[in-house]
C-alpha positions in Angstrom: 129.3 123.5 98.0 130.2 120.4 95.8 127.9 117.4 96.2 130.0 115.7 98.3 130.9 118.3 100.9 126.9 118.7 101.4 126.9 115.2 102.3 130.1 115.4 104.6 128.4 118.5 106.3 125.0 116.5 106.7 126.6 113.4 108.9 129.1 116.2 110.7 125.5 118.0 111.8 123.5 114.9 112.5 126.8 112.9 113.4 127.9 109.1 111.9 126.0 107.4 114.7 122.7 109.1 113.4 123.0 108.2 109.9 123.9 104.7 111.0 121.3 104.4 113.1 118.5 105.4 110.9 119.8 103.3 108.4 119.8 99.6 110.2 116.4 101.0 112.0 114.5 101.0 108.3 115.9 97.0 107.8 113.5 95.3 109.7 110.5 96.8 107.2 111.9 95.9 104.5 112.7 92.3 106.2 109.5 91.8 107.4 107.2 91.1 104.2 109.7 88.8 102.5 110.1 87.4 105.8 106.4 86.5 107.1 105.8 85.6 103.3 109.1 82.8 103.8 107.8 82.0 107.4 104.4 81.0 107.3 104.8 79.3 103.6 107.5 76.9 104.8 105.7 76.2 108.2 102.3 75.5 106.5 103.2 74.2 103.3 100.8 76.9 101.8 101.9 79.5 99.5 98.6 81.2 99.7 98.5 81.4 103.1 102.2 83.1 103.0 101.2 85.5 101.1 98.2 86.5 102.9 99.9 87.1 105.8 102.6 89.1 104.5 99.7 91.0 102.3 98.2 91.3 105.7 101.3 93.2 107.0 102.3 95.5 104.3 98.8 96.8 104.0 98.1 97.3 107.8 101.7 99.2 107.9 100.6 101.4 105.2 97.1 101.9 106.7 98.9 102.6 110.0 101.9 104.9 109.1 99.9 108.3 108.1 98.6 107.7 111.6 101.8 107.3 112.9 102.7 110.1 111.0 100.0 112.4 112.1 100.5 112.0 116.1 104.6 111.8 115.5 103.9 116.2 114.1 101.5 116.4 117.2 103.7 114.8 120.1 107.3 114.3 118.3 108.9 111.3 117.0 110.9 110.1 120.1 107.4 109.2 122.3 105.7 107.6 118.8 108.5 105.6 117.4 109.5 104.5 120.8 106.3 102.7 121.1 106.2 101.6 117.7 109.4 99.6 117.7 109.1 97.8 120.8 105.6 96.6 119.5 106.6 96.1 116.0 109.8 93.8 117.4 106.9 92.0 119.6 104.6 91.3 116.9 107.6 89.4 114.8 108.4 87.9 117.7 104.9 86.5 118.4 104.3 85.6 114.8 107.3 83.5 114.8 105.7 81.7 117.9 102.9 81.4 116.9 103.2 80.3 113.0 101.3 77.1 112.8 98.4 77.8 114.7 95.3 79.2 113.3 94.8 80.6 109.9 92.7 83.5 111.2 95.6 84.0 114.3 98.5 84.3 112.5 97.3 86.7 109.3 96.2 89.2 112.8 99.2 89.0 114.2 101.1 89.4 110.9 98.4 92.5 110.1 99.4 94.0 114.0 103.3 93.3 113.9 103.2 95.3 110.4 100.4 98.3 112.5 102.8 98.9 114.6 106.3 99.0 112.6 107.9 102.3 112.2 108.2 104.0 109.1 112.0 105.0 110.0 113.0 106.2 106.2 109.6 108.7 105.9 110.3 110.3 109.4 114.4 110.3 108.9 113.7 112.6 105.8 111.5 114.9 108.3 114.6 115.7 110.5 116.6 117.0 107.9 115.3 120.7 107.5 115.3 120.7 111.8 118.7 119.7 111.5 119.9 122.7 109.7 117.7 125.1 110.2 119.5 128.5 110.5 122.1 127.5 107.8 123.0 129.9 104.8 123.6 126.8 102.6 120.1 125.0 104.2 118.6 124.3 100.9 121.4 122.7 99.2 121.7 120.9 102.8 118.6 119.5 102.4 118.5 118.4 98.8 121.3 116.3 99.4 119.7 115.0 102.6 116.8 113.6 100.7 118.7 112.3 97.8 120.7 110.4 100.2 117.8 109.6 102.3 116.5 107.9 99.1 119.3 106.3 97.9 119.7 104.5 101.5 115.8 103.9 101.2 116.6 101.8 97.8 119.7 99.7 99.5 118.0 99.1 102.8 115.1 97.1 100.2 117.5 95.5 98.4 119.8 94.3 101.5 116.6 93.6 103.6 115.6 90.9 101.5 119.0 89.6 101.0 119.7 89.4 104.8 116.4 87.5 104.9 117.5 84.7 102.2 120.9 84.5 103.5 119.6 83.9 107.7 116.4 81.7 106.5 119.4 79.3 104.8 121.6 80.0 107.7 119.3 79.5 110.0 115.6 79.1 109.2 113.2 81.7 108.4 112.2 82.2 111.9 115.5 83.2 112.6 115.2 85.1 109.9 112.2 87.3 111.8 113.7 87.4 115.1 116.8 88.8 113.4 114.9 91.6 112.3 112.5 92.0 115.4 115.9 92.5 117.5 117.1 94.8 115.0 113.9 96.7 115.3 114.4 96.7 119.1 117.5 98.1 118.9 117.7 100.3 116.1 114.6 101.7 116.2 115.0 102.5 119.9 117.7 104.2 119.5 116.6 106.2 116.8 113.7 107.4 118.9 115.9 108.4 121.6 118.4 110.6 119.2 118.8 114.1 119.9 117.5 114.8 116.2 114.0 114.0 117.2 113.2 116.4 120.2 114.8 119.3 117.8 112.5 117.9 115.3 109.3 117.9 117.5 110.5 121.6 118.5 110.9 123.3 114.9 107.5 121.8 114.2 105.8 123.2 117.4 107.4 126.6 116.7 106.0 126.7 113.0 102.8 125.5 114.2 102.5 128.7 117.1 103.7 131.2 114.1 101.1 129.8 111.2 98.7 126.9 112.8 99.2 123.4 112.3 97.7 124.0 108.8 96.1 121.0 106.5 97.8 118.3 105.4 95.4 117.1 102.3 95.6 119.1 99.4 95.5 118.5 95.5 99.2 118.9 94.8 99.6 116.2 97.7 96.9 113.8 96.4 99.2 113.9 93.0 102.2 113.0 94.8 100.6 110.4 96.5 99.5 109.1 92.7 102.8 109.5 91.4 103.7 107.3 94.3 101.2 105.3 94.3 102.5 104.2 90.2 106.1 103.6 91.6 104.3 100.8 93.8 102.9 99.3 91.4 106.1 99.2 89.4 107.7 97.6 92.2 105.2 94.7 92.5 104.4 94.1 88.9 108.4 94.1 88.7 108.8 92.0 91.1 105.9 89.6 89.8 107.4 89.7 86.6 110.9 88.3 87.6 109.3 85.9 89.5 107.0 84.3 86.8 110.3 84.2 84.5 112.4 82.6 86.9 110.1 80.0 88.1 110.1 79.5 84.4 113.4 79.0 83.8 114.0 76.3 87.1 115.3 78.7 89.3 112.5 81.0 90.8 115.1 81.7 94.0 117.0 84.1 91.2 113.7 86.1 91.6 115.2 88.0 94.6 118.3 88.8 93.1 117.1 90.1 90.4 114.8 92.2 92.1 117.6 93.5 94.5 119.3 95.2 91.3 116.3 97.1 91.0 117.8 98.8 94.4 121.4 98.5 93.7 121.1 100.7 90.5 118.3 103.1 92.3 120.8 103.8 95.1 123.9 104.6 92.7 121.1 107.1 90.9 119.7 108.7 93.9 123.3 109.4 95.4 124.2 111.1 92.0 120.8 113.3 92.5 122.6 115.6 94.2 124.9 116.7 91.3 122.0 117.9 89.7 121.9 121.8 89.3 119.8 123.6 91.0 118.2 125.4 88.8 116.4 122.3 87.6 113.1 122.0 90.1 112.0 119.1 91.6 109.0 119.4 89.1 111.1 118.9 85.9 113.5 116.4 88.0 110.1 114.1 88.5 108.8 114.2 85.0 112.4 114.1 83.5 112.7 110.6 86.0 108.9 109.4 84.9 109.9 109.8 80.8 113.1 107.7 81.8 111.0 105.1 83.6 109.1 104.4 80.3 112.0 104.0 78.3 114.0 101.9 80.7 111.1 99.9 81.5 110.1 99.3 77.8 113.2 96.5 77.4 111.4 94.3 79.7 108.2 93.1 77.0 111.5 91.9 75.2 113.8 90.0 78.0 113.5 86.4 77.7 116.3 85.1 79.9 117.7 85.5 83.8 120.5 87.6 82.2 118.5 89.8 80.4 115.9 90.8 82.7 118.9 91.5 85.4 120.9 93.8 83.1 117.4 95.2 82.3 115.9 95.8 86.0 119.0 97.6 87.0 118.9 100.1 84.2 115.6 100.3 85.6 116.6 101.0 89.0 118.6 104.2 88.1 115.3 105.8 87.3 113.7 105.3 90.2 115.2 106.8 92.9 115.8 109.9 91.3 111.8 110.2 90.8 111.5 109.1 93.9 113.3 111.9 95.7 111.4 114.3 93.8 108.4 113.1 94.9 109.5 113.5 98.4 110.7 116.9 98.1 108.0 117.8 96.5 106.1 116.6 99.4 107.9 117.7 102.0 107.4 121.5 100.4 103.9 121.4 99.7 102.3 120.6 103.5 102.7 123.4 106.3 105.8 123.0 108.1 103.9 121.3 111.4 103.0 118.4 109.2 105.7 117.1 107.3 105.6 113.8 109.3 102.3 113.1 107.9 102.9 114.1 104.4 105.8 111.5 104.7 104.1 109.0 105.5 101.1 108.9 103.3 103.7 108.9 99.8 105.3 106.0 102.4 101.5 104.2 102.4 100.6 104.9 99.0 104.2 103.1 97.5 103.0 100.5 100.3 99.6 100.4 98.7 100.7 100.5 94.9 103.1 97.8 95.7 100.0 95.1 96.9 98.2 96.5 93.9 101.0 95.9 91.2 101.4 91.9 92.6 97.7 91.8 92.3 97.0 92.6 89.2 100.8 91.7 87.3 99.9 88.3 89.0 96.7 88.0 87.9 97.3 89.2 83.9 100.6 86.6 84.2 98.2 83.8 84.7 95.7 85.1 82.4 98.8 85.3 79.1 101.0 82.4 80.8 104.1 84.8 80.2 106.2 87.3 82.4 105.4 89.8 79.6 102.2 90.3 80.6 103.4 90.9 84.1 106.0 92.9 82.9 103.4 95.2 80.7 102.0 96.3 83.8 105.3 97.8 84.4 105.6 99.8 81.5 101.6 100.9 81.6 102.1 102.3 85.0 105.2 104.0 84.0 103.0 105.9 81.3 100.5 106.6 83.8 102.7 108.5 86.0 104.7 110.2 83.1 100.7 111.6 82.0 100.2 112.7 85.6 103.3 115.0 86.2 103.4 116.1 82.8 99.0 117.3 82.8 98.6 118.4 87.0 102.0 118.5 88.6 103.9 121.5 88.0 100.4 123.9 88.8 99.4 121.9 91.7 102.7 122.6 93.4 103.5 126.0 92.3 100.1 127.2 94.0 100.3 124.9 96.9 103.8 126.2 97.4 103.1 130.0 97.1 100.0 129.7 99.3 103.1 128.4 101.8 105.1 131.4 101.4 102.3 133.6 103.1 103.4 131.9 106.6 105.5 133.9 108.1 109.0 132.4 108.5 
């Protein structure tokens, strides 16, 4: 079956209201940080405080989503994200209200608005296998699930933000929040209601009563979650990076778009994933991406202009989903079947959690040189980081994670 029939046959199974759905239902996360950062800057006139509360949110959302996670394998999605969107959409919705008041007040309600988001993308990937379970072509299926389920992971970050500068000039940035609260109403609503999430909840329950629930932490997981944990930091040091430069060069709104080519060129590459032969494993695929990281990211200690550091971030980009979907298969092959949720979410938290770190640290070592290089250096470091994990503990870990797997019975 050629790449694109596999993803014809995916949206016939799941049908074009599905994939819609779970698309638009993952914008409001990726809204929400640029957002609450855009909100509470322009309403305080305080940068710092901006960022602390968007800090605030990210972190809490990747604190809260293995959680989320965790109870979605236990009770199914549909009860779980129900509850998360309607809160998540009442959190942005108090945060706009509220923006002005307190210091200490509006960083909590940032921190609870980004508790209680869904992760939609993570637990989209987890319907897949459900979905075509009992298929002779199921594994095919599902590699071209997830390399489309990271491809629209890559453009819903890059239109996220884009939606958020385009309604905050529109509009204001408030408007740019409730837009994505009602989204989150909506969407993710309806995305807990689909049909795909009680068949979900039910494969899992019958895998759970044939070989236990199983447990979830293991060392081939902790690597993913490392590996993931270095694209994060890639994103934020990128991100850092382009925004020191175009500050720099009088136009630091540029930042965005240059950051949104990171996405652009990461969605092409993860849609192209799935001409990959399969005889390539998802272990060579991830170290094969991580070498390409390094030399795509090593242009950027040399970019010096807005043109050169976007041609350069979106050769970048075409690296990065296509590690990225490893990663996730990986993941979702290594846990018990009864927990794939979880394991979603945690390589979800930990790209959450590298991210934070990355604009920590890029931003700090930017200040310390007085150059994007510096920021940009953190790029490239982490990208040889992850490159020395796959390539010393990957390929064991998973082989022996995945053969003590095979003893369940199917």
């Amino acid at each position: 079956m050629s790449p694109l029939a596999s993803y014809k046959r995916l949206f016939d199974l799941a049908g074009p209201g599905y994939v819609l759905v779970a698309f638009l239902g993952r914008l409001p996360l990726a809204m929400s940080q640029l957002g609450t950062l855009l909100l509470v800057s322009t309403a305080t006139g305080s940068y710092g405080l901006g960022g602390l509360a968007a800090g605030a949110l990210a972190v809490a959302n990747a604190l809260g989503a293995p959680v989320a996670g965790g109870l979605a394998d236990r009770v199914g999605q549909r009860p779980v994200v129900l509850v998360q969107s309607l809160l998540g959409a009442a959190g942005l919705v108090a945060l706009v209200v509220q923006v002005g008041g307190s210091t200490t007040t509006t960083v909590l309600i940032a921190a609870l608005a980004g508790l209680a988001m869904p992760q939609v993308g993570p637990l989209a990937r987890v319907r897949w296998r459900p979905l075509t379970h009992g298929r002779a072509d199921q594994p095919r299926l599902v590699d071209a699930a997830f390399a489309y389920e990271g491809a629209a992971d890559e453009a819903s970050f890059a239109l996220g933000p884009a939606l958020v500068g385009l309604l905050a000039v529109a509009i204001d940035p408030g408007g740019a929040l409730l837009a994505g609260a009602a989204l989150l109403a909506v969407f993710g609503t309806a995305f807990a209601l689909d049909q795909s999430a009680v068949r979900t909840h039910a494969y899992a329950l019958t895998h759970a009563h044939l070989g236990g629930a199983g447990r979830l932490l293991s060392a081939a997981l902790v690597v993913l979650a490392l590996a993931q944990l270095c694209i994060g930091v890639l994103f934020g040091a990128t991100q850092t990076g382009a925004t020191v430069l175009a500050t720099a060069a009088g136009n630091p709104g540029a930042a965005g778009f240059v950051h949104a080519t990171l996405g652009v060129g990461s969605a092409v590459a993860g849609l192209a994933t799935a001409y990959l032969p399969a005889r390539i494993g998802y272990e060579r695929r991830a170290l094969g991406a991580a070498v390409a990281l390094v030399v795509l990211s090593a242009p950027l200690l040399l970019v010096g202009s807005l043109l050169t550091v976007t041609l350069a971030v979106l050769a970048l980009g075409c690296a990065v989903a296509p590690y990225m979907i490893a990663v996730f298969t990986l993941g979702e092959r290594v846990v018990p079947p009864a927990r794939v949720g979880a394991a979603m979410t945690v390589l979800a938290s930990a790209t959450g959690v590298g991210y934070a770190l990355g604009a920590s640290v890029a931003g700090r070592v930017a200040d310390a040189t007085g150059s994007h290089t510096g920021a940009f250096a953190v790029t490239v470091t982490t990208t040889v980081v992850a490159t020395v994990l796959l390539a010393l503990s990957q390929h064991r870990l998973v082989s022996e994670k995945r053969e003590e797997r095979e003893l369940v019975p199917a």
